[in-house]
LUMVO-370870 format. One line per field, with one value per residue (C-alpha): residue number from 1; residue in one letter; x, y, z. Coordinates in steps of 0.2 Angstrom, whole numbers. Layout:
<rs>
n <- c(NUM; ...)
res <- c(A; ...)
c1 <- c(X; ...)
c2 <- c(Y; ...)
c3 <- c(Z; ...)
</rs>
This chain:
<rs>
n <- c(1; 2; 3; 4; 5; 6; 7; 8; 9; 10; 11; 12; 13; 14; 15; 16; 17; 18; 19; 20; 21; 22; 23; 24; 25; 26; 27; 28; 29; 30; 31; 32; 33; 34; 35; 36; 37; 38; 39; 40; 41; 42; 43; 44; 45; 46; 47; 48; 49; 50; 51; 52; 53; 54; 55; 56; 57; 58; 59; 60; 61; 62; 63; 64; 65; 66; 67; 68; 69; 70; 71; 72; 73; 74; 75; 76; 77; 78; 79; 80; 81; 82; 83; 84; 85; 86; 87; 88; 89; 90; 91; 92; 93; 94; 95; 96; 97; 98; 99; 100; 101; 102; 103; 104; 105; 106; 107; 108; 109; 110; 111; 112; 113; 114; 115; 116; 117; 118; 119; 120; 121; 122; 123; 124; 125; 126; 127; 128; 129; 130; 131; 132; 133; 134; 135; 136; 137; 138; 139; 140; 141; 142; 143; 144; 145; 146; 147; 148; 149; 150; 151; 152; 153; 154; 155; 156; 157; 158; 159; 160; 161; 162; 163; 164; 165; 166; 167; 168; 169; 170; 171; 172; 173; 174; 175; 176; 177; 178; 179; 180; 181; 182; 183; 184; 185; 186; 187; 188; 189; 190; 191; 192; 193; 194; 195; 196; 197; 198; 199; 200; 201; 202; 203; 204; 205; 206; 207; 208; 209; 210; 211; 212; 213; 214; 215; 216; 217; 218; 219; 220; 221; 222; 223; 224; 225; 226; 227; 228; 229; 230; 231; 232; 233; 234; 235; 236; 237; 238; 239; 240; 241; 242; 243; 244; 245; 246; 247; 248; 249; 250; 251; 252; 253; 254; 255; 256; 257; 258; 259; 260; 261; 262; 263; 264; 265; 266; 267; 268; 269; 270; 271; 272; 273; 274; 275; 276; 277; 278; 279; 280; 281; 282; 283; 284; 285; 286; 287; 288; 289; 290; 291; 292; 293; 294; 295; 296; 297; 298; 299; 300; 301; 302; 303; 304; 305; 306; 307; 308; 309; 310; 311; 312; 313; 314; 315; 316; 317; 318; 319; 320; 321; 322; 323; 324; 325; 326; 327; 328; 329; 330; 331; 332; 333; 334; 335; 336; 337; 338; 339; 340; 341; 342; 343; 344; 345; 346; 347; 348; 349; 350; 351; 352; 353; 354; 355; 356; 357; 358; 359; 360; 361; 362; 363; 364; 365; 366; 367; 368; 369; 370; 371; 372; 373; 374; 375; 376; 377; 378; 379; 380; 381; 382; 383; 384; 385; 386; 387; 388; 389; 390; 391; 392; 393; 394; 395; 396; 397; 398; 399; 400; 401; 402; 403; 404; 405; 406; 407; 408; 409; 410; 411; 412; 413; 414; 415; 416; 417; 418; 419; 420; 421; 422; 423; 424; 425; 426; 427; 428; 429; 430; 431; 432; 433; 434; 435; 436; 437; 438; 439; 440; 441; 442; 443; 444; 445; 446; 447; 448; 449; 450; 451; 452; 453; 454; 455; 456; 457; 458; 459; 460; 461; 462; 463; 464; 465; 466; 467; 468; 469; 470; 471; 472; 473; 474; 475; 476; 477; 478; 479; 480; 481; 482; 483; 484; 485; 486; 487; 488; 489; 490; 491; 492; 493; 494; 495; 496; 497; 498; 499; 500; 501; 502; 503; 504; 505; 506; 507; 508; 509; 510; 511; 512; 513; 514; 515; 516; 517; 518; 519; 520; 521; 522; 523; 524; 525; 526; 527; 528; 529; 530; 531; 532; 533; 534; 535; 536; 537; 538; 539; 540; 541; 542; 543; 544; 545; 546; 547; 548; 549; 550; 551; 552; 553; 554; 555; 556; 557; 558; 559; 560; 561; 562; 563; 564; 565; 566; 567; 568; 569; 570; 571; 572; 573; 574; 575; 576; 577; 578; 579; 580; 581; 582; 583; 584; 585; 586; 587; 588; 589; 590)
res <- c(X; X; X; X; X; X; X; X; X; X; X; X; X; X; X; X; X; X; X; X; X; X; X; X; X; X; X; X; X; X; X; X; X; X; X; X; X; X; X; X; X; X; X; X; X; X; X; X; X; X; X; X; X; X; X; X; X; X; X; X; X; X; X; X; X; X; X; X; X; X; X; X; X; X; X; X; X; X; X; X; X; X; X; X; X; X; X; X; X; X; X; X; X; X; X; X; X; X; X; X; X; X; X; X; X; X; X; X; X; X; X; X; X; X; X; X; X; X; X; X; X; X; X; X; X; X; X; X; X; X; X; X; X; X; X; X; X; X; X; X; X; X; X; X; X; X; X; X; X; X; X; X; X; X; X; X; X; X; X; X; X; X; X; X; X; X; X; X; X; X; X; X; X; X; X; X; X; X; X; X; X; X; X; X; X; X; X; X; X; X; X; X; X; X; X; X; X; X; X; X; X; X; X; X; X; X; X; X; X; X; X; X; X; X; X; X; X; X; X; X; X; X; X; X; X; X; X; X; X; X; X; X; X; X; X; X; X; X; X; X; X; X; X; X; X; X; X; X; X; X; X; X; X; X; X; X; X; X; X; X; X; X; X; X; X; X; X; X; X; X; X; X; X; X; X; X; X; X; X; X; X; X; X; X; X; X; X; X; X; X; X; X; X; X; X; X; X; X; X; X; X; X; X; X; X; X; X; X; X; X; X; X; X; X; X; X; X; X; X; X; X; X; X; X; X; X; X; X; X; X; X; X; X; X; X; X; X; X; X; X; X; X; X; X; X; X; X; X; X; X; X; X; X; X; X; X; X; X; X; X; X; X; X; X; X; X; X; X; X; X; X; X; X; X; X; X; X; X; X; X; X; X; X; X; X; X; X; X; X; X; X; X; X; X; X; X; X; X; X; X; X; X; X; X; X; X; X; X; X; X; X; X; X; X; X; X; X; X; X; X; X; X; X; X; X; X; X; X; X; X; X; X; X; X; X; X; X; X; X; X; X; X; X; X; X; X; X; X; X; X; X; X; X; X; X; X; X; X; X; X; X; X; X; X; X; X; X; X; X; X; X; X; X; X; X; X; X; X; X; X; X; X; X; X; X; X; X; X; X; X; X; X; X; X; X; X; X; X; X; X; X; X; X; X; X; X; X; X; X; X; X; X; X; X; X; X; X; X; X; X; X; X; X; X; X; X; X; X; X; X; X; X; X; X; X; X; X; X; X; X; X; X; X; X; X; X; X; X; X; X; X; X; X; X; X; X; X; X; X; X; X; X; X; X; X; X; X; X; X; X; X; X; X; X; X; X; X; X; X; X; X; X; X; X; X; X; X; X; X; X)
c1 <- c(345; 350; 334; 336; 329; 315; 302; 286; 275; 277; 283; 266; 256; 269; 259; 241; 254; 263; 247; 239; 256; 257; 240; 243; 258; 249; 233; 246; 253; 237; 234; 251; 250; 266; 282; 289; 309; 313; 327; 334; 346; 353; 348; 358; 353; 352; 370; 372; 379; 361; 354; 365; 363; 362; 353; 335; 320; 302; 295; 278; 265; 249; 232; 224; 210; 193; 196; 183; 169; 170; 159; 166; 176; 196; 205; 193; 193; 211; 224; 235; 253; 267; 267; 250; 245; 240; 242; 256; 261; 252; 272; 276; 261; 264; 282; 276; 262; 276; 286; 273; 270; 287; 289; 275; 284; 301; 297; 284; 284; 288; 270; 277; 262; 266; 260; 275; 285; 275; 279; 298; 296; 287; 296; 313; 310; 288; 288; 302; 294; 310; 320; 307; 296; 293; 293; 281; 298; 301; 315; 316; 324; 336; 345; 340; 356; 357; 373; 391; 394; 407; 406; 398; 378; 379; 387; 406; 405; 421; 415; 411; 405; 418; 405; 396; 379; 381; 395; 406; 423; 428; 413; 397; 379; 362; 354; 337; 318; 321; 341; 350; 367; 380; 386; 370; 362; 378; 370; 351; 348; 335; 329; 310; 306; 316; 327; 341; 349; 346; 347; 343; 339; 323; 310; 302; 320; 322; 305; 307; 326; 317; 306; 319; 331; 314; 311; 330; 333; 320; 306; 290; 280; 265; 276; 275; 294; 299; 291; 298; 317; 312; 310; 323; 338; 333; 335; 342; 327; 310; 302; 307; 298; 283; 283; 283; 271; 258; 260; 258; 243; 235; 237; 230; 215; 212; 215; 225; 224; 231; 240; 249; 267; 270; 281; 288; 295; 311; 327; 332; 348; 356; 350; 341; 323; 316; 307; 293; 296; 305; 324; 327; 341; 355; 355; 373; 383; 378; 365; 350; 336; 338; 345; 333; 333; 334; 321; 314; 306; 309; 314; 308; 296; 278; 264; 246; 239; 255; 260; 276; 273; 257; 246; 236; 233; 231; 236; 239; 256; 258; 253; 269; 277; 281; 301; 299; 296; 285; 299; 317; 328; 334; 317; 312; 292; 292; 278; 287; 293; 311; 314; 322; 340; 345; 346; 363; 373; 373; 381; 390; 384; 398; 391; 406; 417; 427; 441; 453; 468; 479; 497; 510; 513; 495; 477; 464; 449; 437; 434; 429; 412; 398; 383; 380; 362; 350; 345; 329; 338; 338; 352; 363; 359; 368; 384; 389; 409; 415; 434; 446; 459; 474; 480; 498; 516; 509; 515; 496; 490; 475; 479; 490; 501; 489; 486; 469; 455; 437; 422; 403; 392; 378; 361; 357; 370; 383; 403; 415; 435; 444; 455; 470; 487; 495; 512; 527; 526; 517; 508; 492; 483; 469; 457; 447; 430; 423; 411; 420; 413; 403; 406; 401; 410; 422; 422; 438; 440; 455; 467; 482; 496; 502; 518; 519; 522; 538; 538; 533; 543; 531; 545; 561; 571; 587; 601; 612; 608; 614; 609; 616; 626; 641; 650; 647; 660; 662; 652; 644; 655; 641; 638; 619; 612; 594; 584; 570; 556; 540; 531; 546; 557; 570; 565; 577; 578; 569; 572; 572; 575; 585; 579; 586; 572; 573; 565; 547; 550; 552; 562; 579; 586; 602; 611; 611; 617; 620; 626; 635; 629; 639; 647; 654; 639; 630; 610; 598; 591; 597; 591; 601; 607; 593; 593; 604; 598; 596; 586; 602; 608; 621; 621; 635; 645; 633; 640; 637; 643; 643; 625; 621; 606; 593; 586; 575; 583; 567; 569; 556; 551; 538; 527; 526; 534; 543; 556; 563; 579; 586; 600; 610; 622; 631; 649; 660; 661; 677; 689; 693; 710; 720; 719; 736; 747; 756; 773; 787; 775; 790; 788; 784; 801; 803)
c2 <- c(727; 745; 757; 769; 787; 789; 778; 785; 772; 769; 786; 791; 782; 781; 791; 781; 767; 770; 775; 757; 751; 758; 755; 735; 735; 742; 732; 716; 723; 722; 706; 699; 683; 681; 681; 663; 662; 646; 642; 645; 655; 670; 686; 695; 711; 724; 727; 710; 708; 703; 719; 727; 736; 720; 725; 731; 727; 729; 742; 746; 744; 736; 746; 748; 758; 748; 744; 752; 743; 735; 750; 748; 763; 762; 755; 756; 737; 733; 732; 748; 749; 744; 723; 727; 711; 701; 683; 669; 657; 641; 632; 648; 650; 633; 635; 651; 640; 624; 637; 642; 626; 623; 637; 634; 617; 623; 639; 640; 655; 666; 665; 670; 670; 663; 679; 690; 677; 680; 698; 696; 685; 698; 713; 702; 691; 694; 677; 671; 678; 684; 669; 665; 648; 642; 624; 613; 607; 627; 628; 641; 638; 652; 657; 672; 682; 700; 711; 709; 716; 726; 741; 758; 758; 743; 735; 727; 707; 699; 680; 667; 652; 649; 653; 637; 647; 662; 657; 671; 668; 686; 694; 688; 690; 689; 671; 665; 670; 676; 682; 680; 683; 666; 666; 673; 657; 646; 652; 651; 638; 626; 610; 614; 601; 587; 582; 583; 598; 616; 625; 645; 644; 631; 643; 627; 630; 647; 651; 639; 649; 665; 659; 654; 670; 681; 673; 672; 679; 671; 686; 685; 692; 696; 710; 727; 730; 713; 713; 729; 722; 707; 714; 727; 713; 708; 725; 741; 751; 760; 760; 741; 737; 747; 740; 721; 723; 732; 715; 705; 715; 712; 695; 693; 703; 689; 698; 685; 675; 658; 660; 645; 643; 646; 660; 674; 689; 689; 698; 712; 712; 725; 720; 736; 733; 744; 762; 761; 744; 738; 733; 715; 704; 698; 680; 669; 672; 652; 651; 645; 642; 629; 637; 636; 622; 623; 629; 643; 630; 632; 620; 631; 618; 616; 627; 620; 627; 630; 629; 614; 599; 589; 603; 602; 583; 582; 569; 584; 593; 609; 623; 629; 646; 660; 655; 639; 624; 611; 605; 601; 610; 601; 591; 576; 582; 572; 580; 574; 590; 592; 586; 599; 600; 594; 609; 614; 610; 624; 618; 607; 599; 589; 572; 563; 570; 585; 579; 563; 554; 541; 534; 536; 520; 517; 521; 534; 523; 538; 542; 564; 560; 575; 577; 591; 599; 608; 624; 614; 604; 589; 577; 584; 576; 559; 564; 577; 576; 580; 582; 581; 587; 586; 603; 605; 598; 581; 561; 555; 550; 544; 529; 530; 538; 556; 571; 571; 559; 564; 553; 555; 558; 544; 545; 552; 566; 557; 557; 550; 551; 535; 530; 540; 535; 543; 542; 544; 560; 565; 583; 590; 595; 599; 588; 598; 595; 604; 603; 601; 616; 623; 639; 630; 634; 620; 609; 607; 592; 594; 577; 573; 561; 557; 550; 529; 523; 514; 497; 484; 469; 456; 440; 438; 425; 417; 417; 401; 386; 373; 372; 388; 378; 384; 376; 385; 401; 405; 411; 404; 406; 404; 420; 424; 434; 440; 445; 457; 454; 464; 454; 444; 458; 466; 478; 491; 501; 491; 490; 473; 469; 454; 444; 429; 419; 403; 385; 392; 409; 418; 433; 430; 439; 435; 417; 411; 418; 435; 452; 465; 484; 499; 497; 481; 476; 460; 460; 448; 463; 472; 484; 479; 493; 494; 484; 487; 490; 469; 468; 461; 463; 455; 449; 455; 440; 430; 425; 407; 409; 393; 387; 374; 372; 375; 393; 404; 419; 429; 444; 453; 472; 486; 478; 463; 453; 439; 425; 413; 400; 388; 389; 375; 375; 361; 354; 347; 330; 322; 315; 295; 291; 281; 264; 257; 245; 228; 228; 223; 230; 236; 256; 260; 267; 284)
c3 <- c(616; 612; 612; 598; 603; 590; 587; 577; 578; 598; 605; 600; 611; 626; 638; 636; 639; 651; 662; 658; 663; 680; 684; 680; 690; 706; 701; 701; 718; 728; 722; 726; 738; 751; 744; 748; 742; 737; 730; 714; 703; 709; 702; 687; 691; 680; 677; 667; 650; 644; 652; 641; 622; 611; 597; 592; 597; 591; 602; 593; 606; 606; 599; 616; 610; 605; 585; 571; 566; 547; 536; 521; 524; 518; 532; 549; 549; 546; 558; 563; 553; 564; 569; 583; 576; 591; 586; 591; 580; 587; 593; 601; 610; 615; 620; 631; 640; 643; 650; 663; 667; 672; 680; 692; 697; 698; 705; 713; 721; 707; 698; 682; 667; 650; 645; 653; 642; 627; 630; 630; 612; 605; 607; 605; 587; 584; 590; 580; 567; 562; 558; 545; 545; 563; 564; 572; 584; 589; 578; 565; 548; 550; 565; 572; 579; 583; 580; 583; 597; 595; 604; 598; 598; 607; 621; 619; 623; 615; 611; 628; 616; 606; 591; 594; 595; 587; 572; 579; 587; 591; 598; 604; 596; 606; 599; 595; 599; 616; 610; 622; 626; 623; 641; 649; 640; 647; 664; 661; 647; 647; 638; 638; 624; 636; 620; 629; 622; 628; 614; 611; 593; 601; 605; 620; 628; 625; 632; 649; 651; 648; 662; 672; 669; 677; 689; 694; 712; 721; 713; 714; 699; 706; 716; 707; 710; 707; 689; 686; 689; 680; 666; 666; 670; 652; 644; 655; 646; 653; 637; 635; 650; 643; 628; 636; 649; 636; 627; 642; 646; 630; 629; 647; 641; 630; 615; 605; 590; 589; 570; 561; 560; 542; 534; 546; 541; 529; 532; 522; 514; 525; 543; 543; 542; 526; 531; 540; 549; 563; 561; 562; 564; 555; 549; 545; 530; 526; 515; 527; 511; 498; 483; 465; 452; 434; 424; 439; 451; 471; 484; 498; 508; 500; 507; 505; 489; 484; 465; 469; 477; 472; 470; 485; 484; 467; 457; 442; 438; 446; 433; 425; 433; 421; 417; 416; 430; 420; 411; 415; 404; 387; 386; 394; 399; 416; 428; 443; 455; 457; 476; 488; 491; 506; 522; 523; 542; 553; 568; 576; 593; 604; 609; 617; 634; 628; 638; 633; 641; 635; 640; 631; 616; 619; 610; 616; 623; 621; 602; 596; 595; 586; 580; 563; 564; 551; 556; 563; 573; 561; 559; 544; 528; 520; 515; 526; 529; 548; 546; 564; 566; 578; 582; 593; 597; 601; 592; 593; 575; 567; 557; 543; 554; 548; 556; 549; 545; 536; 541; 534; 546; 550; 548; 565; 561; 571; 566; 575; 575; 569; 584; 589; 595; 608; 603; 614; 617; 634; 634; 627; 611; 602; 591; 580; 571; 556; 542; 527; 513; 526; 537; 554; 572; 576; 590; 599; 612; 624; 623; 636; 632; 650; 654; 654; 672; 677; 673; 688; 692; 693; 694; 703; 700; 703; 690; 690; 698; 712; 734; 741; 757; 767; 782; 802; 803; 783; 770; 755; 741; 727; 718; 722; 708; 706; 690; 689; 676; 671; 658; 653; 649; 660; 673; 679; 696; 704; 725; 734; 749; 757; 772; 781; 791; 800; 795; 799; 789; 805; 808; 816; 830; 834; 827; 808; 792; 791; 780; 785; 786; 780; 797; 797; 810; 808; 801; 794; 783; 769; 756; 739; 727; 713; 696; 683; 663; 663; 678; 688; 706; 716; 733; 743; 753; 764; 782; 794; 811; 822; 819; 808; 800; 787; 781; 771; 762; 755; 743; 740; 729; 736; 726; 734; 721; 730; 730; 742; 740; 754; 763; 772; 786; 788; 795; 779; 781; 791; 780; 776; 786; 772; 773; 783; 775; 782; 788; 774; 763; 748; 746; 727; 721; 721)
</rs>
């Protein structure tokens, strides 16, 4: 995050600070055990994009002096201006303690304290405080993204998630409590709530990959030096790493207050935090609250004691705000409370395999599959429309013969694609998901229309009918012809080999029927010239020498498709003399 050069409310104490600081670090030092690698991520030093000026952090420190006593006197018992309010929201403070615990299991030898963790979230989002109610499953109900970055005051990172986490398709924006960078997150993320997403905007996963992302490089954080690069490979700033470790410090002193989760702070219309507060950051361009009803009553969600809802557990109509709010407009007296509008989609997760593949002429098997999600992580409400889209040069079509095809999303937040043709056109294209009225990053799944093999012959057979015989030192003067089939139909191009065996199907070696070679030379094997457009192939003339006998002629493909006909040898049989005739016998008259 980029570290602006004045800060009143901070500066003012950095050298009481920065003192405590140094004397923690070498109090941390002494008391460091061994330093046992294990294995883990590798480090990203300090020269990594999340290092790097990604916005603004809070950088007010802790009061570290003993507070006033309460005398009655203006302002001794309240807390000092400028967020030194030591209290965590009771699901960050659990998200900061499950990341410790996981740490200690999958690192054990980096002995990181929830409270170093604690100290990032801080500084980073006051415990996501900025992204306004904290809910009880670590979600916030508005995203909370820092500034394009873009260059200038802050560091240049063209976009690396395709905008699925921070909406932005141009250039990167550091996400969620612990903000990180999208593809710092794509190498550090974690699922700490084990829903099986690791999400940024999730303060349970975006505290375990804070963990993780500390203790990267095998540190160990009792080491003065390793805490020290620790914390600067997650901002590139000395009075950043003062500012966290003076939290840290504070909260392992004990001096924190468990607070509930309910409103944080609210944005301002620029993205500039108003004089005399800390910036904080910017919010999507989507509308993350639910808009007003008629007649001046909010669907914001009920707050105990609260003036909408049912009163606090009354049975008794909320009293009436000024502007209306008992009523509907145009009459009508019911008591009832309008209920809230449904929380808009913010995103779009990818549920099935990005990648697809089909043959061409046939269907996909694998169906675009997503899920649209709340800014809490809920399934989107009933009604939501997921639109896909096929994007390229490509034949595939949804059915109808249509490029695109809109589906309402189930109750889980599920939508999935109709099933797509491939068409016959092989190559690749895009299927694109979006939520239709709504400003969400797509989702895009790669699809390939690959090339249908060559058809298989899986039948040979013979055209014609009728033995196949010929007489010793001749040949047989039936045409052989053979037909290739694949499925019934026709197969073209299709090699098959000729062979003449004996009785017992064994090979022949010198004697019996016979073809001739380019040369002219004898051979009992021959590969025939390839099947025409019908599947048909001619035998060329088939030779007897002086043997007589019965044989096997076996064609068969590469494939192993196979046919065998008989062939006979045989001497014609002698002719009948004409019968003789008696003497005197008259001759018929010419």
């Amino acid at each position: 995050m980029k570290i602006r050069g004045t800060r009143a409310a901070s500066v003012s104490r950095q050298g009481l600070c920065a003192a405590l600081l140094v004397a923690s670090l070498t109090t941390a030092a002494v008391g460091a055990t061994p330093h046992n690698a294990a294995d883990g991520d590798p480090s990203p030093g300090n020269d990594s994009p999340q290092s790097r000026p990604h916005g603004t952090p809070n950088l007010t420190l802790p009061d570290l002096r003993p507070k006033p006593g309460a005398t009655g006197k203006p302002g001794e018992s309240a807390l000092p201006s400028g967020g030194e309010n030591s209290g965590i929201p009771a699901t960050a403070l659990a998200a900061y303690k499950n990341a410790e615990a996981i740490a200690k299991e999958k690192y054990p030898s980096c002995h990181i304290p929830w409270q170093l963790v604690a100290g990032i979230g801080k500084v980073e989002s006051q415990h996501a405080a900025m992204g306004g109610r904290l809910n009880a499953d670590g979600t916030t109900e508005r995203q909370i993204l820092g500034p394009r970055l873009t260059g200038g005051e802050f560091e240049k990172i063209t976009d690396t998630d395709g905008g699925r986490w921070d909406g932005d398709k141009l250039y990167d924006r550091a996400v969620g409590p612990t903000q990180f960078i999208p593809s710092t997150w794509a190498s550090f993320g974690a699922d700490g709530n084990n829903d099986g997403v690791q999400d940024p905007n999730n303060i349970f996963d975006a505290a375990a990959a804070t963990a993780r992302y500390l203790c990267s490089g095998n540190r160990d954080l009792t080491r003065a030096a390793d805490l020290d690069k620790a914390v600067l490979s997650y901002n590139n700033s000395r009075e950043y790493v003062n500012a966290v470790l003076a939290w840290m410090r504070k909260y392992s002193d004990g001096q924190v207050g468990v607070m509930p989760d309910g409103p944080g702070l609210p944005p301002s219309p620029s993205g500039n935090a108003p004089s005399g507060t800390q910036p904080t950051p910017s919010y999507p361009s989507s509308p993350s609250s639910p808009p007003a009803t008629p007649g001046g009553g909010s669907t914001t969600p009920h707050k105990p004691g609260g003036s909408t809802g049912n009163n606090g557990g009354s049975n008794k109509p909320a009293p009436e705000k000024p502007g209306g709010g008992g009523e509907k407009p145009g009459g009508g007296g019911t008591d009832k409370p309008t209920p809230p509008a449904p929380a808009p989609v913010t995103r779009l997760d990818r549920v099935s395999e990005r990648k697809l593949e089909a043959t061409a002429g046939e269907d996909f098997t694998a169906q675009p599959r997503v899920r649209a999600l709340t800014g809490a992580g809920k399934a989107a409400p009933d009604g939501t429309r997921v639109r896909f889209e096929i994007i390229g040069s490509t034949e595939a079509r949804f059915p109808g013969l249509t490029k695109e095809a809109t589906v309402r999303a189930k109750a889980d937040g599920t939508a999935t694609a109709p099933t797509l043709h491939a068409g016959d056109w092989p190559g690749p294209f895009t299927v694109r998901a979006t939520v239709v009225g709504r400003d969400v990053a797509p989702v895009d799944f790669d699809a390939t229309v690959k090339n249908a093999p060559a058809p298989r012959a899986d039948k040979l057979q013979r055209v014609g009918e009728g033995d196949l015989k010929a007489a010793p030192k001749a040949t047989f003067t039936q045409k052989i012809q053979i037909k290739a089939l694949g499925k019934d139909k026709p197969v073209s191009d299709t090699a098959i080999t000729a062979t003449v065996l004996d009785a017992d199907g064994k090979p022949l070696t010198k004697a019996g029927p016979y073809f001739k070679d380019k040369d002219g030379k004898p051979t009992h094997t021959l590969a025939l010239p390839k099947t025409d457009k019908d599947g048909l192939v001619t035998l060329p003339e088939l030779f007897t020498d002086e043997r007589t006998g019965t044989y096997t002629l076996r064609l068969a493909t590469g494939d192993g498709t196979v046919l065998v006909l008989e062939l006979t040898v045989a001497a014609p049989a002698p002719e009948k003399p004409e019968p003789s005739k008696p003497a005197g016998t008259p001759t018929p008259a010419q």
